[in-house]
PAVEXTOR-25498 format. One record per residue (C-alpha): residue in three letters; x, y, z; residue number from 1. Coordinates in steps of 0.25 Angstrom, whole numbers, plus 2048, in hexadecimal, padded with zeros to 3 digits. Example, Ala and Ser with C-alpha at 12.3 -4.5 7.8 and 13.67 -1.06 7.14 Angstrom:
BEGIN
residuo:xx:yy:zz:num
ALA:831:7EE:81F:1
SER:837:7FC:81D:2
END
This chain:
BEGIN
residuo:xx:yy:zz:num
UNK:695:1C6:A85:1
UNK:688:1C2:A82:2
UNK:67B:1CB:A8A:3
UNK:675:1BC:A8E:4
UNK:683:1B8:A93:5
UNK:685:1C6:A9C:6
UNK:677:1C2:AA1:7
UNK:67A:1B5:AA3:8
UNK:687:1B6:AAA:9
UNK:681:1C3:AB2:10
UNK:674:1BA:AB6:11
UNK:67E:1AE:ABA:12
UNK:688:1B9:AC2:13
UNK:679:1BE:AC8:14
UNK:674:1B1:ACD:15
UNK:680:1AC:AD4:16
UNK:682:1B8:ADC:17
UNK:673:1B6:ADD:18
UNK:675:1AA:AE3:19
UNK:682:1AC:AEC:20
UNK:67A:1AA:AF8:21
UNK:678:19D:AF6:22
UNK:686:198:AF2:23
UNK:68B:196:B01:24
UNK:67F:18C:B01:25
UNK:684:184:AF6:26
UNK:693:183:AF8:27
UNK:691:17B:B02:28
UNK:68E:16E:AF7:29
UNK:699:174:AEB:30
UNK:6A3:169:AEC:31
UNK:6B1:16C:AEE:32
UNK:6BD:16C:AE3:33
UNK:6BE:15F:ADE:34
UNK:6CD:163:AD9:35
UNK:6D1:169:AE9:36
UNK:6CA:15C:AEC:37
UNK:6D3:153:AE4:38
UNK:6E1:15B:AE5:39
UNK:6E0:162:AF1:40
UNK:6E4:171:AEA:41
UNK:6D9:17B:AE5:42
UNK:6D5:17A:AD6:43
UNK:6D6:186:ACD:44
UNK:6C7:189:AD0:45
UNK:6C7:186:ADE:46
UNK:6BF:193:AE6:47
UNK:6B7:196:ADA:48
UNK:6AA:190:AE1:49
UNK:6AF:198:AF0:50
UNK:6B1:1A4:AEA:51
UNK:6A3:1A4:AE4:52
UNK:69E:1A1:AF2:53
UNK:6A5:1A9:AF9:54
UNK:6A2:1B4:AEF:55
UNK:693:1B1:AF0:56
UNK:695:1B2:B01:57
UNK:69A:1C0:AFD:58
UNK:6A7:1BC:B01:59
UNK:6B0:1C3:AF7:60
UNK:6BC:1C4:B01:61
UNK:6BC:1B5:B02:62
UNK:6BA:1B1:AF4:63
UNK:6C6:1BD:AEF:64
UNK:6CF:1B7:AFA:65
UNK:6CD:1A9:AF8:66
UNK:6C8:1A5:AEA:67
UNK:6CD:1B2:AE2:68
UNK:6CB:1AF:AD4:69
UNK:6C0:1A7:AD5:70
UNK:6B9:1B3:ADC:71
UNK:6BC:1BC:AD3:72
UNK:6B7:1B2:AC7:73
UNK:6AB:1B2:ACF:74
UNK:6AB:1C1:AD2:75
UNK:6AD:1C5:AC3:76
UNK:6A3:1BB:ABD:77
UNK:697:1C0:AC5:78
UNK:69B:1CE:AC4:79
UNK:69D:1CC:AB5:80
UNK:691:1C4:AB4:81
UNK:689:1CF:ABB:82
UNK:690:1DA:AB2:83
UNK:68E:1D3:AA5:84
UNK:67E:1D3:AA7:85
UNK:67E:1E2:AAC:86
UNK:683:1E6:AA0:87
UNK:679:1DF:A99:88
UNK:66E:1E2:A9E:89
UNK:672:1F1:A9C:90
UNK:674:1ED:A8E:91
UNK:683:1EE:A8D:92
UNK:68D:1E3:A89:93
UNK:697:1DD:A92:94
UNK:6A3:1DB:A8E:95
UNK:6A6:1CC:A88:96
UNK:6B5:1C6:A8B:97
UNK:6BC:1C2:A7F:98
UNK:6BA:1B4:A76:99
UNK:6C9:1B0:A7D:100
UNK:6D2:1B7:A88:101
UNK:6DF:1BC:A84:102
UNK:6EA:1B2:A89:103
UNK:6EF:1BD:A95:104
UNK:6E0:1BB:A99:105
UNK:6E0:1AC:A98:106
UNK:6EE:1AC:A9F:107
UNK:6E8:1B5:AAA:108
UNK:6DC:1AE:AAC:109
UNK:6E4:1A0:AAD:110
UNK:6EF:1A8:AB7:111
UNK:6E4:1AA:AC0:112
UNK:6DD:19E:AC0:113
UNK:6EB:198:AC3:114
UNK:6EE:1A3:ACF:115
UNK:6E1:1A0:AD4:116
UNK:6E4:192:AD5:117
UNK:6F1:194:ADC:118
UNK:6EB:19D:AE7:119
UNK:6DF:192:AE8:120
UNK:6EA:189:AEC:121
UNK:6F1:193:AF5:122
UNK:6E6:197:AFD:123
UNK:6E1:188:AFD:124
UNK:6D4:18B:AF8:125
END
């Protein structure tokens, strides 16, 4: 991973926890889920935007119980982010994923996606 990305990625995680207490005032105009909307069942990414809300009310509980995978997503992107440009800044490199996943990690990552959409439609999110 490029220094300028870890920095980049590390300001972007900063910002947006910087500016958690503000989310509860926009949520209110995000629109709902044109795909629920139309066919009444979640869609696959139904939840990502009231985990990041509810994660930015500090309400871990509630984005783990409710909206799992996205809160993890969410969890692991600003913790990455802010990991990335620590170890920057201190002059070290962080670690770089490889050019493509192996197929078991693709496999895994598609298996989750696919779980996580099932339990949306279980629990009625």
């Amino acid at each position: 991973m490029s220094r300028q990305l870890a920095l980049l990625w590390g300001g972007v995680s900063a910002a947006l926890i910087g500016l958690s207490p503000w989310a509860p005032a926009v949520s209110g105009s995000l629109w709902p889920c044109t795909f629920k909307n139309l066919t009444g069942i979640a869609c696959p990414t139904c939840g990502t935007t009231r985990a990041a809300l509810a994660l930015a009310r500090l309400d871990v509980a509630t984005a783990f119980v409710h909206y799992p995978l996205p809160a993890l997503v969410w969890t692991l992107f600003l913790g990455g982010g802010l990991f990335a440009a620590a170890l920057t800044l201190f002059g070290r490199t962080p670690p770089s994923l490889p050019e493509r996943l192996p197929v078991w990690a693709r496999a895994g990552v598609v298996s989750m996606l696919l779980l996580n959409w099932a339990y949306s439609i279980a629990t009625g999110v």
